[in-house]
N, C-alpha and C positions, 0 to 999 in steps of 0.2 A: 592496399589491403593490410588490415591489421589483424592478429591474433588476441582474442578479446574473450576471455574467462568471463561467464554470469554464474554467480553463485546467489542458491535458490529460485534456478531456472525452473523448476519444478509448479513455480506459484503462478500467482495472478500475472504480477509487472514483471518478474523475470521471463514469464514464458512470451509476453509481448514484446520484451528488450531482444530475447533472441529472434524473433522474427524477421524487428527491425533492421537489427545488427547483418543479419542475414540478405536484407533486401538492399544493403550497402554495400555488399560484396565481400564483406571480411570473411575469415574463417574465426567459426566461434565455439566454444566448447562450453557445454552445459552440464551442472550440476549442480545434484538436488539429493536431500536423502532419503526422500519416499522410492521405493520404487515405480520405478519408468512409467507402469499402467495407471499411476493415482496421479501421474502429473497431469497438471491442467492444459497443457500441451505439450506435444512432442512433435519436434522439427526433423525432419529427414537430414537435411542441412547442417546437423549440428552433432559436435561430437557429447553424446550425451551420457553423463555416469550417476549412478548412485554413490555416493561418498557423505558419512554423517563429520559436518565440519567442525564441530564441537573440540574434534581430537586435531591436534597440532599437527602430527604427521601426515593427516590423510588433507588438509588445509596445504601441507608442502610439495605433498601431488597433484592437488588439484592444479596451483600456480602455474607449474613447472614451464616451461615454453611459451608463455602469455606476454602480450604486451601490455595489457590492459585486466581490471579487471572491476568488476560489476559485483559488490555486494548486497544482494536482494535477502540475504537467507535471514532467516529467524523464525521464533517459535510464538506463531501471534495468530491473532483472530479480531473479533468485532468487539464492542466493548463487554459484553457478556463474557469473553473469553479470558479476556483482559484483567477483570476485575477478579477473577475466580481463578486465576491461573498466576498469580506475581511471581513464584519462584520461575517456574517453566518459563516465563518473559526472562529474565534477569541472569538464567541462563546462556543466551543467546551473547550475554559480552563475551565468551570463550571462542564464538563463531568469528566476532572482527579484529578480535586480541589476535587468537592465530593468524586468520589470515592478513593482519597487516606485516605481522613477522614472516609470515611465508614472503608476501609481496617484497618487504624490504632488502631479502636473501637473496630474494632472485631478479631483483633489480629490474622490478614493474617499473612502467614507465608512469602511470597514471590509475589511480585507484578511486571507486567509489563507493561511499556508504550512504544507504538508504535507512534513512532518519525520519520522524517525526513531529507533529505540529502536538504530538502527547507531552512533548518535551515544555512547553510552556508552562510561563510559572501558574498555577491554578488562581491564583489569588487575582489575575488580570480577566480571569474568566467568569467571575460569578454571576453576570447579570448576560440574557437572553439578547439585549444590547449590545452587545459585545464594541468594544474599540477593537478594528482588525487589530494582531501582532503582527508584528515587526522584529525582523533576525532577533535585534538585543532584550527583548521582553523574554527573553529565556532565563534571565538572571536579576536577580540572586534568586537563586533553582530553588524550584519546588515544583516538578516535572508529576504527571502520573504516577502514581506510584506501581512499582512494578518494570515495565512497559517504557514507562515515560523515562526511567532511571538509565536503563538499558539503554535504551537512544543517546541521553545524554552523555551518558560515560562512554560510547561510543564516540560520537563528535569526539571529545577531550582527547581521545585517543589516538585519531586521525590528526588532531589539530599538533600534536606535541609529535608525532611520527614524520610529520611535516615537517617540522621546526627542528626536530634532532638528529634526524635519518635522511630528510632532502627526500621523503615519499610524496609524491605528488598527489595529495588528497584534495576531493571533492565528496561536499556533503549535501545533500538536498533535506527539505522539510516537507516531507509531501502532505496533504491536507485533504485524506478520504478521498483516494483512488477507487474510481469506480467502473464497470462499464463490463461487454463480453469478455466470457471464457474465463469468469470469478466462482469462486466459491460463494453460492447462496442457500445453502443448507447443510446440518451438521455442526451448529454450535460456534462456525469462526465466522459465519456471513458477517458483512459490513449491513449499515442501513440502507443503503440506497439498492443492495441484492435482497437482502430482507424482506424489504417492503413491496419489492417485486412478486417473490414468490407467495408473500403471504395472498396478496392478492391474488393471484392466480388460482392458486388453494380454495381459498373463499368462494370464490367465482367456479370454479368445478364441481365442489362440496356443495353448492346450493345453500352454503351458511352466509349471509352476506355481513358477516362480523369482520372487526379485524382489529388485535391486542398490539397498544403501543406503549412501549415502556418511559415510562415516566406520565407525565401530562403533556406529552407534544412540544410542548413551548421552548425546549430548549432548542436552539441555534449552530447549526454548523456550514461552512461551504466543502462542497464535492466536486473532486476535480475530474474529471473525463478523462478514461488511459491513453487515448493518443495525445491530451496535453500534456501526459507526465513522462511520456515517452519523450516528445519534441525539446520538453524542458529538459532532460535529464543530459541528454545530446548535447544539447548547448551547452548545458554547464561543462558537460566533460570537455567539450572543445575551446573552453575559456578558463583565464587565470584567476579565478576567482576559488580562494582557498578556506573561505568562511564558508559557514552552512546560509544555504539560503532555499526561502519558501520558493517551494512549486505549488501552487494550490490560485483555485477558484477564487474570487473577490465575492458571488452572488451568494449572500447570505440568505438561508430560509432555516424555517421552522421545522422541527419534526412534522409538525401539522401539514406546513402545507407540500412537504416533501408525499406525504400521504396521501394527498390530493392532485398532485401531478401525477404519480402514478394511477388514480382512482381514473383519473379524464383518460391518462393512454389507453384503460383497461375498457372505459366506458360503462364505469359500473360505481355505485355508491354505497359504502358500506358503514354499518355504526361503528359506532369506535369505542374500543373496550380498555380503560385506558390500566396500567399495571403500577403505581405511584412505588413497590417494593422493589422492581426491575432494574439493574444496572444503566444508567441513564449519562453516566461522563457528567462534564461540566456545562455549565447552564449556558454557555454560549464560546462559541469558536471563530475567528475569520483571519482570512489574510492578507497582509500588507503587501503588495508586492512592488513599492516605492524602488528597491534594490532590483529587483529583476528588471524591474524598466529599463531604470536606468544602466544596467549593464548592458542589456540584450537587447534592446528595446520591442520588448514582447513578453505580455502576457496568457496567462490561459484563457481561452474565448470562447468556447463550446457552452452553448446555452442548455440550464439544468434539463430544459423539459429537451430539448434535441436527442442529449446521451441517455436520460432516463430512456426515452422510448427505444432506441435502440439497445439498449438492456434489459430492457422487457423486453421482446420480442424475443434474443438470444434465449433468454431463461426460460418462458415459454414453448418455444421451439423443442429446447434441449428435455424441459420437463414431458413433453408431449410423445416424442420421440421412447423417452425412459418407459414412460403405461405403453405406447405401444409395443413394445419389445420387454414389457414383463421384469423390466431390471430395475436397479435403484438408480437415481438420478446421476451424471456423473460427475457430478461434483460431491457426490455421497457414497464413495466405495468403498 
């Protein structure tokens, strides 16, 4: 049993890191700085606090007694959120600056930061085509901006804390984490909670429309949260000090991402396309040549599998919301 800190337990991956963490036997201490009611889960199991990591000190409390420590936190959302938000992103370097110096103080044994496939250089991204990246297509940087910079200079951070303090970093590249117990409404949904709900929406409403930003076409893979769970475990339990992809290989379209979810809903609707919309880069995927060959194991969860079991959750949850008169609870 280890004592194993998740900061930004509060969210999507942290509230399922502590679950996990949980179902291994460790004792695990969580914290988030929403209060407790707006986290996306709350574990009995877990020592669970409000604390905004931003400030150094409260980053040196959080540590304190850990063996281990899980950084999920930051100030992000979908790419709407993203794109409208770069300061509030680039912020978030003050969350892993602190806490690698809390970590380094208090002589963690093993740290990780959750990174980014935003961190890619954009220029490898323009065509719907995409060639997956690969760890080193990160350089010479030209990240997101915003968002993608944050990530970056996060790695650099982790990487030289490594190299100069003997902190034992791990970095993953996660690539559109998706799946139950996300945020899919309120301006941070990802695409694959987005295109859940909207459908749902549509399908209640009696509108059978439904607005997709950009023309569809562009390209990304979506990983499943108990692949990113599974992979994150592994990395932390192997010597592997460079950032490396966690993410899906199966490349799809916005389009047909739209249309898996249309078939789980069993409904068909026109498509209202928004070409002015925050849309990212015209194509995304990843390499995972490295994970293979470390772990020998990739992420395997077939898109239409996890989509359907994410509809359903959001469904459920949204249904549950009308009949008890509240707002959805991922919208408090």
């Amino acid at each position: 049993m280890k004592k194993i800190l998740v900061c930004g337990a509060g969210g999507f991956i942290g509230g399922h890191m502590v679950g996990a963490l949980l179902g291994q036997g460790h004792r695990v201490g969580a914290v988030d700085r929403k209060p407790l009611e707006n986290w996306c889960q709350l574990h009995a199991g877990a020592e669970s606090r409000t604390l905004d990591l931003q400030r150094r000190e409260a980053c040196a409390e959080a540590v304190r007694g850990y063996d281990e420590v899980y950084n999920f936190a930051a100030d992000m959302g979908g790419m709407g959120f993203i794109e409208n938000n770069k300061a509030l992103c680039m912020l978030s370097v003050l969350i892993n600056t602190h806490l690698l110096v809390a970590a380094r103080d208090a002589g963690v044994e093993r740290y990780f930061f959750a990174s980014s496939a935003c961190v890619y250089n954009a220029a490898k991204q323009m065509s719907a085509d995409v060639v997956p990246l690969a760890e080193a297509d990160a350089y010479p940087a030209m990240p997101e901006d915003g968002y993608g910079w944050e990530k970056l200079f996060g790695e650099r951070m982790c990487r030289h804390f490594h190299e100069d303090f003997g902190v034992a970093t791990h970095v993953a590249r996660y690539h559109n984490i998706y799946g139950p117990q996300g945020t899919y409404d309120g301006g941070r949904e990802k695409a694959p909670a987005a295109m859940c709900r909207k459908v749902i929406e549509a399908v209640l409403a009696n509108e059978l429309e439904i607005e997709i930003w950009g023309d569809g076409s562009q390209t990304r893979s979506f990983t499943y949260i108990d692949d990113c769970i599974k992979g994150t475990l592994m990395l932390m339990s192997g010597d592997c000090a460079e950032p490396l992809n966690i993410g899906s290989s199966e490349l799809v379209s916005i389009n047909q991402l739209v249309s898996i979810v249309e078939e789980i809903a069993g409904v068909k609707l026109a498509r209202k396309y928004n070409p002015s919309a925050p849309k990212g880069v015209n194509g995304r995927n990843s390499d995972n040549t490295l994970i293979k060959s470390l772990f020998g194991w990739e992420p395997s969860t077939r898109l239409r599998d996890g989509m359907e079991r994410t509809y359903r959750w959001i469904y459920d949850d949204m249904m549950r919301a009308l009949r008890q008169g509240r707002p959805s609870a991922m919208n408090r």
